[in-house]
N, CA, C and O of each residue as an XYZ file, in Angstrom:
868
protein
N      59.398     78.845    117.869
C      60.141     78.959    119.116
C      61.504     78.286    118.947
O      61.558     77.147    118.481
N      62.845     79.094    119.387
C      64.019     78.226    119.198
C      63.916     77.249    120.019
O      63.289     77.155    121.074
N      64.823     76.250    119.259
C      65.125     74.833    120.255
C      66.962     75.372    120.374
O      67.710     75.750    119.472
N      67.289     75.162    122.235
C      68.291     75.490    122.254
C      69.078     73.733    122.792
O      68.847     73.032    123.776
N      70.053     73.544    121.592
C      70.803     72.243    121.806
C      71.829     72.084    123.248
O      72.736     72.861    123.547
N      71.458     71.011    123.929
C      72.977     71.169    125.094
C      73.942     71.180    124.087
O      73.827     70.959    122.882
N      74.946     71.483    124.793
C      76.627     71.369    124.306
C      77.344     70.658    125.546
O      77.226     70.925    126.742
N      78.189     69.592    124.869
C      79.079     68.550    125.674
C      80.469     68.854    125.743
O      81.378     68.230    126.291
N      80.489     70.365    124.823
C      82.001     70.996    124.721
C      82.350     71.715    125.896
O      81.501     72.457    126.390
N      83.202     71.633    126.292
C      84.134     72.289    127.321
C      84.638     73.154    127.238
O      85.529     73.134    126.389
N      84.462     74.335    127.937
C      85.629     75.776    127.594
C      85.966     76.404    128.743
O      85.219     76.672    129.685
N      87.522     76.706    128.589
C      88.320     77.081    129.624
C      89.011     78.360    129.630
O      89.853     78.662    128.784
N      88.603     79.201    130.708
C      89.473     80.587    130.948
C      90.435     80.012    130.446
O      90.729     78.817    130.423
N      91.359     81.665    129.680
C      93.399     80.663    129.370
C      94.194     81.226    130.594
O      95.424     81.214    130.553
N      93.503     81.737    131.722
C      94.016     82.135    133.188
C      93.388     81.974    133.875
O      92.321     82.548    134.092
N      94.274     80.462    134.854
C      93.838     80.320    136.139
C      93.335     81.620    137.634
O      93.327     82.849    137.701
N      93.015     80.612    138.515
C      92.637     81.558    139.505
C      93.839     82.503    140.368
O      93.775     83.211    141.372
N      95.420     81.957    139.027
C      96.049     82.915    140.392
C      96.578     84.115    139.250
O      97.404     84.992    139.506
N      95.803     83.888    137.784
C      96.247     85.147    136.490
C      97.171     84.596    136.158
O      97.990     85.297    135.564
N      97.497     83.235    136.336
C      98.856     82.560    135.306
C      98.150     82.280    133.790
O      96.945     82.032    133.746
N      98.643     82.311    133.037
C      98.312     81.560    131.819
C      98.419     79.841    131.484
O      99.531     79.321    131.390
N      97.254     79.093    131.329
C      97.196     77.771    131.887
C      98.365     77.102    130.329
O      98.393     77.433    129.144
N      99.160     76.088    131.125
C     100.013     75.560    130.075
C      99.328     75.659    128.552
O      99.717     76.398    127.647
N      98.158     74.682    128.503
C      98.072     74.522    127.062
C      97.464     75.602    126.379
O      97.288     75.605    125.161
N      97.088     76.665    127.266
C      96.777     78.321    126.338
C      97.830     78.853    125.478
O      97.830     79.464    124.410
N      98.965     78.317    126.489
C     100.678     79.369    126.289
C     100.552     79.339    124.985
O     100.328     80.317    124.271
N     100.685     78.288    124.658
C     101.456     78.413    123.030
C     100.757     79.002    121.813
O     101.438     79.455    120.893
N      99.323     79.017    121.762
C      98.515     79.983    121.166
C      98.748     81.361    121.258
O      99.018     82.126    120.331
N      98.577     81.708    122.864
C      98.860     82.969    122.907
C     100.258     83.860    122.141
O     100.343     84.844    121.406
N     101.356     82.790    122.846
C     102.435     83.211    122.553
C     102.515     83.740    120.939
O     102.979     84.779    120.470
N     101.977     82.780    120.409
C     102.381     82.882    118.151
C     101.069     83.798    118.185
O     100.789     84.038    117.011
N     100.325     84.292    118.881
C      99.729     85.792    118.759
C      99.986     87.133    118.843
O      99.727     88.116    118.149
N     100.816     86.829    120.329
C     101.934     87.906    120.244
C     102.678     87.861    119.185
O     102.493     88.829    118.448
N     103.665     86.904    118.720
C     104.600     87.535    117.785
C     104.014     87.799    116.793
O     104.751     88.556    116.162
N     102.621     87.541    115.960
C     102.098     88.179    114.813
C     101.847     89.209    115.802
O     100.807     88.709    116.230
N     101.998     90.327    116.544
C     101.396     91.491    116.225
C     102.991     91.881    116.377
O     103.340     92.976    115.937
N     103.854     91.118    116.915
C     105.718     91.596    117.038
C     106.119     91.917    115.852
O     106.769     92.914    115.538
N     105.681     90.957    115.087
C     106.014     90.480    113.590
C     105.284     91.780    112.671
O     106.024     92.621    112.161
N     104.440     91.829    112.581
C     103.426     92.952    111.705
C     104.447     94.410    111.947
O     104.922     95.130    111.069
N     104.581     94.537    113.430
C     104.952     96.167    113.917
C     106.430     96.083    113.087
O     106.602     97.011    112.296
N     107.694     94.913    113.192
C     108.640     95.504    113.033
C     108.506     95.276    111.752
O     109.437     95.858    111.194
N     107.558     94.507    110.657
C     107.295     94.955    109.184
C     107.680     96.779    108.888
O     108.464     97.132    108.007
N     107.072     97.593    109.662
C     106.280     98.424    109.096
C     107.186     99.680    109.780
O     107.190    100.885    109.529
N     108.044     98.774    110.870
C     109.239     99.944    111.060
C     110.290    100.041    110.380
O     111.185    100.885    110.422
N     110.085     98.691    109.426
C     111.726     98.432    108.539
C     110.892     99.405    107.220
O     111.585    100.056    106.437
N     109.529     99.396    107.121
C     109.618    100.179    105.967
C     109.317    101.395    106.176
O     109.220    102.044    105.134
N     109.086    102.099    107.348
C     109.466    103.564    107.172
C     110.932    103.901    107.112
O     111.404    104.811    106.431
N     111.501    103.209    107.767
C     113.051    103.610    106.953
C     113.165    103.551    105.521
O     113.845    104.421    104.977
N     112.457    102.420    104.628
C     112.857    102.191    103.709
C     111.809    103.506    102.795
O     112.282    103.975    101.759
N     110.314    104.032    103.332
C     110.292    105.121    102.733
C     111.302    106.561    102.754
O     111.208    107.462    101.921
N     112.253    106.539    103.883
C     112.702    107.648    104.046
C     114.012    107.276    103.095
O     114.357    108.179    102.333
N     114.509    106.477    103.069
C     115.344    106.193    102.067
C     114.334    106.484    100.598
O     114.786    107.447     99.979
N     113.259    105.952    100.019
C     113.298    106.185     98.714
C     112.907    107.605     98.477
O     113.213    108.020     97.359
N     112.433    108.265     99.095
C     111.540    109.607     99.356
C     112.306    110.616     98.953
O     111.959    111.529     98.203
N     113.662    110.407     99.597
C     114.901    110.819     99.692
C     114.623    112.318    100.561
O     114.535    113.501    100.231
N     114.544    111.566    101.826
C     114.597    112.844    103.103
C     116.115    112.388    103.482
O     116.498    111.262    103.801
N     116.886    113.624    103.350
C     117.961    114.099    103.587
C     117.931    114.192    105.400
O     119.042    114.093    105.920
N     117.047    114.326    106.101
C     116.779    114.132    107.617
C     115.710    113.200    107.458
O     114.630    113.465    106.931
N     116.106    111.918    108.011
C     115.363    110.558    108.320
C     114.206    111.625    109.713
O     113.184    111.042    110.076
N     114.394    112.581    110.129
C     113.458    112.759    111.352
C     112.333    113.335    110.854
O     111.280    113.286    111.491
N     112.431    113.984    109.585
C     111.608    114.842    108.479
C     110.543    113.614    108.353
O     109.435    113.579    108.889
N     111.241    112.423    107.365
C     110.800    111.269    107.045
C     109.808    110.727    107.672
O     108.682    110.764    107.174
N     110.024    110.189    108.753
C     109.669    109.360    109.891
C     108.544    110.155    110.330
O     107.441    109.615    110.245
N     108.643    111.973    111.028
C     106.930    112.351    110.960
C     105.962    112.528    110.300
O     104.843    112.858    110.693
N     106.529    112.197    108.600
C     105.421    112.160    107.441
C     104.883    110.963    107.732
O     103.666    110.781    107.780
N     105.856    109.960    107.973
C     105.364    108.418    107.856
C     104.099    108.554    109.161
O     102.902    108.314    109.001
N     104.909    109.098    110.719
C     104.160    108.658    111.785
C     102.881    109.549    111.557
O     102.292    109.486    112.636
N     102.178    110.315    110.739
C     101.325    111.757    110.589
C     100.211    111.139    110.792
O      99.274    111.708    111.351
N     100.132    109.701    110.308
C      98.948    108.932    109.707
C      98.775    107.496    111.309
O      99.954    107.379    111.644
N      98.371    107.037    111.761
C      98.778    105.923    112.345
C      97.918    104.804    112.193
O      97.653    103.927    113.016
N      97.428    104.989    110.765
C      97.050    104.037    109.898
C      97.737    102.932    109.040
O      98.317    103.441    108.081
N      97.836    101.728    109.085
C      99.354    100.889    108.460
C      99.005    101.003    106.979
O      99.920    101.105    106.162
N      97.934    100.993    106.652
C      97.392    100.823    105.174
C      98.366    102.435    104.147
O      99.191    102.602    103.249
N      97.431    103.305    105.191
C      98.165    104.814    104.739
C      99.497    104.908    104.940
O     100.095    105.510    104.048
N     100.052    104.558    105.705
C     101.395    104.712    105.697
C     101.945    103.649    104.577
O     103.122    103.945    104.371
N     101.613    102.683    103.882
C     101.877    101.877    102.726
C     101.727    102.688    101.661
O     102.447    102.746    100.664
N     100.896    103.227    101.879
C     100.607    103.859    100.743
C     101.059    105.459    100.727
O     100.609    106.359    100.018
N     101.830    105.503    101.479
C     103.155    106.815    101.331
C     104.239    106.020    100.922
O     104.772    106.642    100.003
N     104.710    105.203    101.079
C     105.712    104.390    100.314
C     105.551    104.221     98.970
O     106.505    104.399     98.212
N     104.133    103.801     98.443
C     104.061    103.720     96.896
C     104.148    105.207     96.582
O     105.215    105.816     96.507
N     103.219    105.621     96.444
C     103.614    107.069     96.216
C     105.092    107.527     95.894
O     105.438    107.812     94.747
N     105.726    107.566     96.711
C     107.467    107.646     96.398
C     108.255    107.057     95.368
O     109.179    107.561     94.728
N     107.733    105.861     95.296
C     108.103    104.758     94.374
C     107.729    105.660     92.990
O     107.924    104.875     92.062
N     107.319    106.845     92.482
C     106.968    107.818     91.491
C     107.671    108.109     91.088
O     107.541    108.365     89.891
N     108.815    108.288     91.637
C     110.182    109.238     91.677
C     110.835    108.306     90.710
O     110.397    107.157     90.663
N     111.850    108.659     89.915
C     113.360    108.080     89.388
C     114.328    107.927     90.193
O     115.464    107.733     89.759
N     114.070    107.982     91.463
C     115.233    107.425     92.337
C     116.572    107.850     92.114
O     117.622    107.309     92.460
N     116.330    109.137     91.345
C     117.618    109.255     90.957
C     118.501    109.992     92.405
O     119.731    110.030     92.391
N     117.936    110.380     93.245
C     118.601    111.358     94.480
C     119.377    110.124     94.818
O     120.383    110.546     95.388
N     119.428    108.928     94.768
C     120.447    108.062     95.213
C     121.771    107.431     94.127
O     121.678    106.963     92.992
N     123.080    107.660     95.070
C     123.520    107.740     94.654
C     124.187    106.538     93.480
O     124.774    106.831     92.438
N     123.934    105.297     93.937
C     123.606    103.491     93.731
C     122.706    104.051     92.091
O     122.899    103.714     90.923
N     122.092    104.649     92.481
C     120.696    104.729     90.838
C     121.656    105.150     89.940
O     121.996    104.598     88.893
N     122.210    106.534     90.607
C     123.297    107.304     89.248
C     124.038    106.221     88.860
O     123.736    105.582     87.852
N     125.121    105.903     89.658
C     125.914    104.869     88.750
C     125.499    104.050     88.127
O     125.902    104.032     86.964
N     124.388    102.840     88.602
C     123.740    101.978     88.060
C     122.922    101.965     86.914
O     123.039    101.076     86.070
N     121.985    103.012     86.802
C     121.179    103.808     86.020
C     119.741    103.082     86.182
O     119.286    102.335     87.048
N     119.032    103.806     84.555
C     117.491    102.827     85.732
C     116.440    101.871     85.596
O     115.227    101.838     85.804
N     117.767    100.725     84.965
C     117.434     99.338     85.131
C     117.396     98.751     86.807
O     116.591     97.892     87.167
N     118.447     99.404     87.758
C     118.765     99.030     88.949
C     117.807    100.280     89.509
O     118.304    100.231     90.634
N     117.157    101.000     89.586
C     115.969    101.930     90.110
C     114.652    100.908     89.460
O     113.947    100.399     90.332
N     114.465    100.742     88.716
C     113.195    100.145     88.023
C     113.178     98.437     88.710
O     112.050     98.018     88.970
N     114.142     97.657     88.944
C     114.165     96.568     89.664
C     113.733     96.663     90.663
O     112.847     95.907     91.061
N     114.448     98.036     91.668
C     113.999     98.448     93.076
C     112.754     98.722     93.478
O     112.269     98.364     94.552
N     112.229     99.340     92.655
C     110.834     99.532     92.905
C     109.866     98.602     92.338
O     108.706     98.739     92.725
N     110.129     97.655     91.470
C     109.528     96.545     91.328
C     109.929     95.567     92.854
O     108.876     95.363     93.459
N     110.816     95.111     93.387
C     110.627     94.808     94.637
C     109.957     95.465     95.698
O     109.250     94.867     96.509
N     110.152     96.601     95.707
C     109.735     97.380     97.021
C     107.608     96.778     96.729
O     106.971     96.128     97.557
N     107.177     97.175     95.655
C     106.137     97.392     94.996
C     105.516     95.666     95.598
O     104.451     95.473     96.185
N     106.714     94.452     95.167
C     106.473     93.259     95.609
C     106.244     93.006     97.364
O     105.683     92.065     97.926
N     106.691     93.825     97.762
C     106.280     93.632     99.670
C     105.449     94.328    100.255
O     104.949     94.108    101.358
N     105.240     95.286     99.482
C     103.703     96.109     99.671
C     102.422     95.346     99.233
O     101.314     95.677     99.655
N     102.601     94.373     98.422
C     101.578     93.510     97.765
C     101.345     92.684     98.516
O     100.261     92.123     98.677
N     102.533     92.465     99.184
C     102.055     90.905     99.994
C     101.896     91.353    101.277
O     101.011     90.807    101.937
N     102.561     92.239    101.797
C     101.636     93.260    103.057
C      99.992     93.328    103.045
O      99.307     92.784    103.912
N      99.594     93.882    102.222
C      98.300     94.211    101.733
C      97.913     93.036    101.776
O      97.101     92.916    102.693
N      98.130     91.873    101.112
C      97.423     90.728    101.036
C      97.302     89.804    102.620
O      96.408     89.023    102.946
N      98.568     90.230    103.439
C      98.623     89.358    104.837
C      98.101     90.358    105.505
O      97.487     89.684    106.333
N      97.765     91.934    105.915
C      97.009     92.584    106.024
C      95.503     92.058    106.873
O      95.274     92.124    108.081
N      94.801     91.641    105.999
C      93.376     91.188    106.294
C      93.513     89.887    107.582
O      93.112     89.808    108.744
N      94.116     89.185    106.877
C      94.455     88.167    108.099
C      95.177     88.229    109.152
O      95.110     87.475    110.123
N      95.890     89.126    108.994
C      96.746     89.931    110.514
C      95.247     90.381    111.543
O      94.960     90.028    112.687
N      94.286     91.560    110.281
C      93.595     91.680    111.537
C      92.435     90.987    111.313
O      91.604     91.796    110.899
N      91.878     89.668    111.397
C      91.460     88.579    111.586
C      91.734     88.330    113.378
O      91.194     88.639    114.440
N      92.713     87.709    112.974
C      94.040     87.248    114.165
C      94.070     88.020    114.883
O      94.071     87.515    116.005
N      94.107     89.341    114.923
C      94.296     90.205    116.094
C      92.729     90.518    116.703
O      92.596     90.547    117.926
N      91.640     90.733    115.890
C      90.347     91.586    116.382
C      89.305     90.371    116.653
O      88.330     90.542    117.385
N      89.588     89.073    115.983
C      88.813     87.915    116.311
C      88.391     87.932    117.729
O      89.238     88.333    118.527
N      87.147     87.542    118.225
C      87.286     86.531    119.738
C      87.494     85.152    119.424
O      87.371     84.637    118.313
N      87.857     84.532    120.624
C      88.141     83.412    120.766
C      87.654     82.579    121.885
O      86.990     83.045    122.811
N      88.029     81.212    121.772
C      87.017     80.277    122.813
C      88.480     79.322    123.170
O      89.166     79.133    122.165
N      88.886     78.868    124.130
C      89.722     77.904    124.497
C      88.813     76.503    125.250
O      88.465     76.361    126.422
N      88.593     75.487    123.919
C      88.029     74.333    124.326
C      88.520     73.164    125.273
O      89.478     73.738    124.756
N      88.799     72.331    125.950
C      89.555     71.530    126.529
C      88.835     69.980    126.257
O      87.639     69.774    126.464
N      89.795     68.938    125.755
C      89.218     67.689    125.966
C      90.334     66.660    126.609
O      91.521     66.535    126.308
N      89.971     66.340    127.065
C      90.471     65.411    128.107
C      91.807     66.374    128.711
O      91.561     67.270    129.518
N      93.151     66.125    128.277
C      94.247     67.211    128.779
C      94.461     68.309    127.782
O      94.860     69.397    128.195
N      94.196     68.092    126.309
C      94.111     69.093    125.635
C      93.376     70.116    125.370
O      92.156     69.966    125.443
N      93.795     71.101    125.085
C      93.386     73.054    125.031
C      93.484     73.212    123.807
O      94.613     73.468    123.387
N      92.378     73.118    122.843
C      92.427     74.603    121.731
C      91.544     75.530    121.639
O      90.434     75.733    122.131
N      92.223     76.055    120.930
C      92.445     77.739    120.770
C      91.095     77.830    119.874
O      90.518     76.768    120.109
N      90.539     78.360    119.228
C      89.138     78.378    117.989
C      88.530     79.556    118.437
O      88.369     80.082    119.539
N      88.075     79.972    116.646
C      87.686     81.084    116.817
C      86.701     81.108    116.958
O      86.155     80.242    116.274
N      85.654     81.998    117.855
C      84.167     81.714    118.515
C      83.199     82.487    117.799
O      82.630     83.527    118.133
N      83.091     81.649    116.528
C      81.995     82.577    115.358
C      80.543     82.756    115.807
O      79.853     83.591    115.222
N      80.008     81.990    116.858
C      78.781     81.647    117.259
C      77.843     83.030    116.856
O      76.811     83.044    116.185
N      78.394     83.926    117.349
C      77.806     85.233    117.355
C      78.020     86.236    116.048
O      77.901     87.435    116.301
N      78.365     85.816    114.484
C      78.313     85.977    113.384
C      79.789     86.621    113.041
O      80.253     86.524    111.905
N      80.499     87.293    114.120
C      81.797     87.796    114.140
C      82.546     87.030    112.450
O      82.868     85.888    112.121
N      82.562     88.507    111.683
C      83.306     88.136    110.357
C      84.545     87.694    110.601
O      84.804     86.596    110.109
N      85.322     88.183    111.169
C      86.409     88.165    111.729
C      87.165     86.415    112.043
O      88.063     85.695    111.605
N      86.050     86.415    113.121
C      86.118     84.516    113.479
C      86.070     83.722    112.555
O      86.889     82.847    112.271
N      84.655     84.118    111.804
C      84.342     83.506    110.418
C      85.897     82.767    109.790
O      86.238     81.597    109.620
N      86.628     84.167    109.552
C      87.130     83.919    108.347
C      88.494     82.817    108.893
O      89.285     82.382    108.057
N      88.612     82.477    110.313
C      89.386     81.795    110.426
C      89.048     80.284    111.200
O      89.735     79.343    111.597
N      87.523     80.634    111.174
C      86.633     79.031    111.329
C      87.318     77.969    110.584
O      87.677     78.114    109.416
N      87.521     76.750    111.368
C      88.124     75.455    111.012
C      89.709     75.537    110.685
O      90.367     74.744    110.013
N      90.093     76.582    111.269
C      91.715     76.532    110.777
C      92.363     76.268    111.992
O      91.951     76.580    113.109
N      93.888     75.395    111.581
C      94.638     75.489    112.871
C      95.206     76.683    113.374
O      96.164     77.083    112.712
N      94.928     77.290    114.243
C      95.604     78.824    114.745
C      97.206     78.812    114.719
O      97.952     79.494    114.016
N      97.579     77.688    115.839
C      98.835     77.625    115.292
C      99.822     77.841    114.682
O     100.880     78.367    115.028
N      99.362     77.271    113.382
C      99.839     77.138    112.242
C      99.397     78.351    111.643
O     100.180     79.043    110.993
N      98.191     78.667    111.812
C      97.670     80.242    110.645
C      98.371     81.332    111.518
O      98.544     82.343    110.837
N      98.848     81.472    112.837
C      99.506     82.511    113.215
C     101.215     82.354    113.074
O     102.036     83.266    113.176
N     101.381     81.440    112.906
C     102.865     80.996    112.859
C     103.020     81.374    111.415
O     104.223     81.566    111.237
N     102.238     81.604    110.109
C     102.133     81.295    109.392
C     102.467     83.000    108.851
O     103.309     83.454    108.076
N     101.424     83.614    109.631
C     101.269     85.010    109.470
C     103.114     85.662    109.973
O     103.819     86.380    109.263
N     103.416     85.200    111.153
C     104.597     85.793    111.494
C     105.719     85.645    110.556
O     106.522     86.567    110.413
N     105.875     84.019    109.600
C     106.940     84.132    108.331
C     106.860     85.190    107.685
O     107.754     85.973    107.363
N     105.471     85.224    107.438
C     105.335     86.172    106.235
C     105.775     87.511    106.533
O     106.195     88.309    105.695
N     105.638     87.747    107.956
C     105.857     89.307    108.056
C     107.646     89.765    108.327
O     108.288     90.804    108.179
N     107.957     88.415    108.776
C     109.325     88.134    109.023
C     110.096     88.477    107.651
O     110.999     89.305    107.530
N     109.641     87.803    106.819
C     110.474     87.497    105.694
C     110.388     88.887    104.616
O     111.225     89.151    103.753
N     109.367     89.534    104.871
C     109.207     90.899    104.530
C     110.216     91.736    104.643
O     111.025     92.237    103.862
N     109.937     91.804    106.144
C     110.803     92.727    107.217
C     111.919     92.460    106.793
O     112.351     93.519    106.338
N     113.064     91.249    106.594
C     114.178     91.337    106.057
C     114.752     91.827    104.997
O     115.846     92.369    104.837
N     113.374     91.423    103.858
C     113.811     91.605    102.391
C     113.637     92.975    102.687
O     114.696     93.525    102.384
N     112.821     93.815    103.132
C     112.871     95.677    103.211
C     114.105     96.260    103.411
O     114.663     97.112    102.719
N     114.539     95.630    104.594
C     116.011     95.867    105.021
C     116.827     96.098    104.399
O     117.345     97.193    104.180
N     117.292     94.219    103.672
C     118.311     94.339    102.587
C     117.643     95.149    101.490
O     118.190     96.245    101.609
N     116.963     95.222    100.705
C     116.689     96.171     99.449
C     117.071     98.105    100.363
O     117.693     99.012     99.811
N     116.729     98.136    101.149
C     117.097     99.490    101.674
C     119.060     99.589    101.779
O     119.738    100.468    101.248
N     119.534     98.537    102.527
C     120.490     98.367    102.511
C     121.351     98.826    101.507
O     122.106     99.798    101.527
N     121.041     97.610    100.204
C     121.306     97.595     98.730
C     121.530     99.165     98.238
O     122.655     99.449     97.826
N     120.388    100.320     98.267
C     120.480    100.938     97.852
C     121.505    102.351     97.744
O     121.593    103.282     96.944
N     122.304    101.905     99.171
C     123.572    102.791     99.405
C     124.307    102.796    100.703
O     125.012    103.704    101.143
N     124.043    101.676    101.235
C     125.632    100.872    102.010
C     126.616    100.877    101.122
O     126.620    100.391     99.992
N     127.745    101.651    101.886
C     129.107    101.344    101.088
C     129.637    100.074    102.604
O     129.335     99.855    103.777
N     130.647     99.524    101.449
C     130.452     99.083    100.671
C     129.024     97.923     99.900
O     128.412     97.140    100.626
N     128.852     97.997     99.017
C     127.393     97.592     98.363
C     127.592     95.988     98.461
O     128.448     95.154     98.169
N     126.271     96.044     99.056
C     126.066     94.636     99.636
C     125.443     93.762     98.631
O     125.034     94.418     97.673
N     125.284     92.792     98.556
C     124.641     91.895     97.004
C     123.077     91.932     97.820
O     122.730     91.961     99.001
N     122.262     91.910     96.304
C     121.035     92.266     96.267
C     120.234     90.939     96.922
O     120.433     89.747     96.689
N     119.485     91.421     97.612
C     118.865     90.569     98.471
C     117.856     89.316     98.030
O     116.755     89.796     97.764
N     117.868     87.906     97.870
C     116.848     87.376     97.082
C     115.612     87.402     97.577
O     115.293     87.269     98.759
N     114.637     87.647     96.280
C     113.053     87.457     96.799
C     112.822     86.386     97.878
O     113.545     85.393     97.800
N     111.759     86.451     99.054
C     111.770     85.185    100.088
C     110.515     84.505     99.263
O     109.664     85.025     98.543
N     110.727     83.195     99.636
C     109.516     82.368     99.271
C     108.442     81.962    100.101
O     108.259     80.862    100.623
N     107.740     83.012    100.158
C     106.372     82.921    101.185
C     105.594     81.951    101.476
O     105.317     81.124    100.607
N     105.052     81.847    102.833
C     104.251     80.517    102.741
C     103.223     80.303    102.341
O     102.525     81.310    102.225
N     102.723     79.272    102.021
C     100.991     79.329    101.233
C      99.777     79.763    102.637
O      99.748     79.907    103.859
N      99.024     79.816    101.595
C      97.864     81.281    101.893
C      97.409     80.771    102.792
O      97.539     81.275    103.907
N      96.421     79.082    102.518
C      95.820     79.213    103.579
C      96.119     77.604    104.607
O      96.738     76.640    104.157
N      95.711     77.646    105.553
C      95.717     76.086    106.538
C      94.520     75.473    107.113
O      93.932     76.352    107.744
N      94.054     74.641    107.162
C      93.387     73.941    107.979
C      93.513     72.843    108.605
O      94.066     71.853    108.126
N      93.138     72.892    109.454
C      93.171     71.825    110.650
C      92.659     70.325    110.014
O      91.438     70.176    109.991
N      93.282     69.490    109.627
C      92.595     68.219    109.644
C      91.488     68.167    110.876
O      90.298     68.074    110.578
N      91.801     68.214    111.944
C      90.827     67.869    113.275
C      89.525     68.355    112.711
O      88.608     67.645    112.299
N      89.588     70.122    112.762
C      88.579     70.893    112.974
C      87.750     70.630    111.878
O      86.520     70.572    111.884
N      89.007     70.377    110.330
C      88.040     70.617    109.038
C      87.139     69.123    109.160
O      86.120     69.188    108.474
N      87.268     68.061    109.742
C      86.286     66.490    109.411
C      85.056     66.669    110.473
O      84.164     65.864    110.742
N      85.331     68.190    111.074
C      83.883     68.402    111.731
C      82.877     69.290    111.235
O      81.708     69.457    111.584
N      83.675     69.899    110.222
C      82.045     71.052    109.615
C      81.696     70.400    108.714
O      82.391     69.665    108.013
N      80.322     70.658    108.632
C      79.623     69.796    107.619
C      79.647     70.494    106.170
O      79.864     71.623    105.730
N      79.249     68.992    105.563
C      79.461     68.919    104.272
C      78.684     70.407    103.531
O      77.777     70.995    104.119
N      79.046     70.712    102.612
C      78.127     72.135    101.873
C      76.558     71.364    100.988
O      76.487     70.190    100.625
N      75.876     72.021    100.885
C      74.834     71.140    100.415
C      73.825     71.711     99.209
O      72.921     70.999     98.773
C-alpha cells in the first residue's frame, strides 16, 4: 500500500485573482517569452539566409519552399541541403572563388549545429509543466517532474532563469551571425566577415536546487 508523505512546500498560481501576473512569477515568465522570441527570429534570419544560398532569384519562391514544411528541424534541413551547391550563382563566390564559398558554408553548417544542439532544450523550456513554489516572499519557477514528464526531467534542479536566459543568447547570437554571413555574401558595398559568437556553456544549475537532490547511490 503507498505511503503518501505531507508536503510543507508551497505553490502558487503565477495569476492572481484579478489575471495579473504576481510580481515574483514576472521574471520567469518574461525570459520564457523571449526564448520562444528568440528561437522564432533564429529561424526567420535563416530563411532568408536559405533563399540567399539556394539562389532564388524571387525571395517569395524561396520563402514558400522554406514555409511548405512548418517543422523547424525540416526547414534546417532545407538549408543544409543547399549548402550542396558551389555557391557559385553568387556573385561575392565568383570573384572570391571557393575558398570564400567553402568558409561560408562551413559557417552556415556551424549555426545549424548549434541550432540542432539548443533545439532540444528550447523544447524542454517551452513543452515542460511547471510549479511556482513560494517561501516566505520568494517565488520559484521549477519544473514539476512529479508526474515522470521527460521534458521537466531534463531541466530538474536547474536555475530557469539562467537556463532560459541562457537559451535566448544562444539563439540571439545565431540570429546575428546568420544575418551578417548572409549580408557578407553580396551587400555592396561588402561588409567585413562577421566573427564566430562565443556561445554560452551548455549547462546551469542552481546551487539552491542542486544541495537538495540527493546524493546518487
Amino acid at each position: 500500500m503507498a505511503t503518501i508523505e505531507p508536503t510543507v512546500t508551497e505553490y502558487v498560481a503565477p495569476l492572481d485573482k484579478h489575471g495579473k501576473v504576481l510580481p515574483g512569477c514576472s521574471p520567469y515568465l518574461h525570459e520564457l517569452a523571449l526564448v520562444v522570441v528568440a528561437w522564432n527570429e533564429l529561424h526567420l534570419e535563416l530563411s532568408q539566409l536559405f533563399c540567399t544560398v539556394a539562389g532564388m532569384p524571387d525571395m517569395g519562391t524561396g520563402l514558400r519552399i522554406w514555409h511548405s514544411t512548418d517543422n523547424d528541424r525540416a526547414q534546417r534541413k532545407l538549408l543544409r541541403e543547399a549548402l550542396h551547391s558551389d555557391l557559385q550563382h553568387l556573385s561575392r563566390v565568383k570573384q572570391k572563388g571557393k575558398p570564400f564559398a567553402n568558409n561560408a558554408k562551413r559557417e552556415i553548417e556551424f549555426i545549424l549545429q548549434k541550432a540542432d544542439t539548443i533545439s532540444g532544450p528550447r523544447n524542454d523550456a517551452i513543452h515542460s509543466p511547471y510549479l511556482f513554489k513560494i517561501d516566505g516572499n520568494e517565488i520559484t519557477m521549477c519544473a514539476f517532474d512529479f508526474f515522470m514528464s521527460p521534458r521537466a526531467k531534463a531541466l530538474s534542479g536547474k536555475d530557469l532563469l539562467v537556463e532560459f536566459q541562457r537559451q535566448r543568447s544562444i539563439a540571439n547570437a545565431l540570429s546575428a551571425y546568420s544575418q551578417g554571413i548572409r549580408l557578407a555574401l553580396y551587400l555592396v558595398p561588402e561588409p567585413p566577415w562577421p566573427a564566430r559568437p562565443i556561445l554560452s556553456a551548455a549547462n546551469h544549475t542552481s546551487p539552491r536546487n542542486s544541495a537538495k537532490k540527493p546524493k546518487s547511490t
